[in-house]
C-alpha positions in Angstrom: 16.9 101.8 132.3 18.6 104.7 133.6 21.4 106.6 132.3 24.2 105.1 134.1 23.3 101.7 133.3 23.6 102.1 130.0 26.6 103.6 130.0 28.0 100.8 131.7 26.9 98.3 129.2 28.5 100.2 127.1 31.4 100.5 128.5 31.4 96.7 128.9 30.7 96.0 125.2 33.8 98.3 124.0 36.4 96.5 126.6 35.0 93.6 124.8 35.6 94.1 121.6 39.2 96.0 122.5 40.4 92.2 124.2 38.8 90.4 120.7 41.0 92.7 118.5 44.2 92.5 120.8 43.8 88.7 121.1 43.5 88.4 117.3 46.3 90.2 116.5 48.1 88.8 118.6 47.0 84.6 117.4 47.6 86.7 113.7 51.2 87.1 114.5 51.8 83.9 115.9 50.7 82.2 113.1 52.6 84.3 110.8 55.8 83.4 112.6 55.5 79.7 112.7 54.7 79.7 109.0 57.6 81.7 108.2 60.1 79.6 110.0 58.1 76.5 108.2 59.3 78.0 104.7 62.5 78.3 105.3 64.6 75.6 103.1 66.8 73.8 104.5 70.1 73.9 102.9 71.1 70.6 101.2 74.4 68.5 102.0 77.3 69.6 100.4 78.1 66.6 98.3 80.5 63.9 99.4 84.0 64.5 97.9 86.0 62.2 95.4 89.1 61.5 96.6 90.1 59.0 93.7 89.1 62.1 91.3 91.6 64.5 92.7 94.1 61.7 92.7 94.0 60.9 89.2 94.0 64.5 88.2 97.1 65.1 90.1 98.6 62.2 88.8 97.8 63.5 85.1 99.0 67.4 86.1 102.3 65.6 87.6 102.7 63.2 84.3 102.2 66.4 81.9 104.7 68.4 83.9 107.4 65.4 83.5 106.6 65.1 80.0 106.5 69.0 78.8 109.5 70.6 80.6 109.2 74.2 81.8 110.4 76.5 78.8 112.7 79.4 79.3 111.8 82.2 78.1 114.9 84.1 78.1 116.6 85.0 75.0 120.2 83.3 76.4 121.5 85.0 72.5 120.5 89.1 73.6 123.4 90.3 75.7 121.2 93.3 76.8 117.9 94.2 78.1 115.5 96.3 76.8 116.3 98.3 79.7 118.5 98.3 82.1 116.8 98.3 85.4 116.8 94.4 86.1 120.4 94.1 85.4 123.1 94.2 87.5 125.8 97.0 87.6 128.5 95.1 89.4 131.9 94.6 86.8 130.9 91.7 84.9 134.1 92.2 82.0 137.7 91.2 82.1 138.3 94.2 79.9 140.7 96.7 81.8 140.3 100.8 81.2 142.8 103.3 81.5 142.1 107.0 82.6 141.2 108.7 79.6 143.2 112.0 80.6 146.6 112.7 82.0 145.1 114.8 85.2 144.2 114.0 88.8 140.6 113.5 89.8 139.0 116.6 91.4 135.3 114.9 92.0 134.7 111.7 92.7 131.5 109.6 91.7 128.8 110.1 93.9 125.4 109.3 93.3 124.2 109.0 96.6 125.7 111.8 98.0 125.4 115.1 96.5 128.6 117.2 95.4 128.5 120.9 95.7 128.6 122.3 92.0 130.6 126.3 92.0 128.7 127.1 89.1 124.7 125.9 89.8 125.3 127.3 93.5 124.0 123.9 94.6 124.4 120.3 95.5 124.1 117.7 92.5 124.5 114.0 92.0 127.4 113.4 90.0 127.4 110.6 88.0 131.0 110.2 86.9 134.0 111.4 87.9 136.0 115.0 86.9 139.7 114.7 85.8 141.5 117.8 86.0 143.2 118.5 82.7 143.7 121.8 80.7 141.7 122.7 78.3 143.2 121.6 74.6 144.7 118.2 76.7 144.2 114.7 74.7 142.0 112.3 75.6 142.3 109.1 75.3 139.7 106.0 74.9 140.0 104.5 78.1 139.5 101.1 76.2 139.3 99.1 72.7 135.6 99.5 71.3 133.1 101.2 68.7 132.3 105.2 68.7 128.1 104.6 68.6 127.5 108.1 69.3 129.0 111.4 69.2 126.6 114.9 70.1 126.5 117.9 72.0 124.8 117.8 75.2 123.0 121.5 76.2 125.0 121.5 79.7 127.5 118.4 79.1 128.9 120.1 75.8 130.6 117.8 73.2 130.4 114.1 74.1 131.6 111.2 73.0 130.0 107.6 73.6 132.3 104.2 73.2 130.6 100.5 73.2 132.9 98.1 75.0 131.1 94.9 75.2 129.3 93.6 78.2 126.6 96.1 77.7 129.5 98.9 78.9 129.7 102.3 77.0 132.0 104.8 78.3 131.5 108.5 77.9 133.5 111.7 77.7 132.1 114.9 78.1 132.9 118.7 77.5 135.2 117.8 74.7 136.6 120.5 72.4 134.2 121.3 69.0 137.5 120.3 66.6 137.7 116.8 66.4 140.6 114.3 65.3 140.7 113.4 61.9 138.9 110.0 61.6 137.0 110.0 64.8 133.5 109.7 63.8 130.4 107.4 64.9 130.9 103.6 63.8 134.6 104.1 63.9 136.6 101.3 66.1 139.6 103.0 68.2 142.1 100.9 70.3 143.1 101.5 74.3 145.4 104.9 74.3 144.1 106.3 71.1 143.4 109.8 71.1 139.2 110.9 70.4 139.7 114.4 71.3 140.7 117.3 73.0 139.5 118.8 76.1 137.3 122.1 76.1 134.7 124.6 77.5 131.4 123.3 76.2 130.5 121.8 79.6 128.0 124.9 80.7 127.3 123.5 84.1 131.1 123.2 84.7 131.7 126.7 83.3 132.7 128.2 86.9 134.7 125.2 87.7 138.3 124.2 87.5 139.2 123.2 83.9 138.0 118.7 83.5 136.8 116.2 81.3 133.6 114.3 82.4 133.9 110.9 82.6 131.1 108.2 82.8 130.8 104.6 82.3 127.2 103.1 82.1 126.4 99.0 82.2 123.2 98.2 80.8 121.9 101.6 81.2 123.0 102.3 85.0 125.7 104.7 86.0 128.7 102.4 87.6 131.9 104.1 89.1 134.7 104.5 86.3 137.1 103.6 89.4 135.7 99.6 89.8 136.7 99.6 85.7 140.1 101.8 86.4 143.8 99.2 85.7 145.5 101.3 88.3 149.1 100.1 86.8 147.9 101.7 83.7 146.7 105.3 85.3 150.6 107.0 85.3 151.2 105.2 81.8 151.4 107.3 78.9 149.1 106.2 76.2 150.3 105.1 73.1 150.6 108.9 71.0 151.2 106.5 67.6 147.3 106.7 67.4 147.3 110.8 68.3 145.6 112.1 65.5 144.6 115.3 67.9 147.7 116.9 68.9 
């Protein structure tokens, strides 16, 4: 047998075995296919649903509503929040305020719109209203209630703070240092009486024209002092009886 010929056989024996190996891998991965797809489960049938179940139970949830009433959990006694954010700020009192000072007001209330202030050179929010008054003028509650507070504010100067009711305290701010005999906190004062004098504490009202500060707060909020203001009452002159300042 001669060179070539065996080379051919062998040739022929390793195209042989290359198809065997190529065909089995290839019945290999067949089989491995089908079996996989045979293994996988079935999922079962969701199971049928009760309607008479979910009837009766929302029968029962309906009969326990009707027989336990929804309970309120508002305190209807507290006549103020713990703060006063969910509360309105509208005028909910019948109680009528005079202005606390005989002036004219110089700045309105405005806090939405900023108010040029002469002696911080910028624009603030002002959250009451400036009545131009001398210093050493009376001032006057602007209604019947309690002194709860009476302090010196760093920029505000001497203030004093009056409950009205309704969740309504009034304030009055860069007051004089010397205060009326008999005004002190936990002290009632009618409409008209006099709780101080004007003065210069007010710092951040130093460069302006000469005021008292006046603020009303409802539940917390800043309201406008003119929504609370008895206008046939402004150009009255309180009742000086109760002038224990002058």
């Amino acid at each position: 047998m001669t060179y070539n010929q065996k080379r051919k056989i062998v040739n022929s024996t390793m195209y042989i075995v290359f198809a065997l190996v190529v065909t089995a891998v290839l019945c290999i991965t067949v089989l491995t296919f089908v079996n996989a797809n045979r293994n996988v489960p079935t999922p079962p049938d969701p199971p049928p649903v009760n309607n008479q179940n979910n009837n009766n139970q929302n029968n029962n949830q309906n009969n326990n509503n009707q027989n336990n009433p929804p309970v309120n959990n508002n305190n209807e006694e507290s006549t103020e929040p713990d703060d006063g954010e969910d509360m309105p700020t509208d005028v909910v009192t019948e109680t009528y305020f005079i202005l606390p000072a005989n002036g004219h007001i110089m700045v309105p209330f405005s806090i939405d719109v900023p108010v040029f202030s002469l002696t911080t050179g910028d624009f603030r929010l002002n959250p009451g209203i400036a009545i131009s008054v001398p210093v050493g003028s009376p001032v006057f509650a602007a209604a019947s209630g309690l002194i709860v507070d009476i302090f010196d504010h760093p920029l505000m100067g001497r203030t004093v703070a009056i409950d009205h009711g309704d969740g309504i305290v009034s304030y009055y701010k860069g007051l004089s240092t010397v205060m009326p005999a008999g005004i002190e906190v936990g002290v009632p004062v009618d409409s008209g009486q006099t709780i101080a004098a004007t003065g210069d504490t007010a710092l951040i009202r130093i460069a302006e024209t000469d005021s008292l500060h006046f603020e009303i707060r409802q539940y917390g909020q800043h309201v406008d002092p003119m929504e609370f203001l008895d206008f046939s009452q402004v150009d009255a002159s309180p009742d000086n009886d109760n002038d224990d300042g002058t």
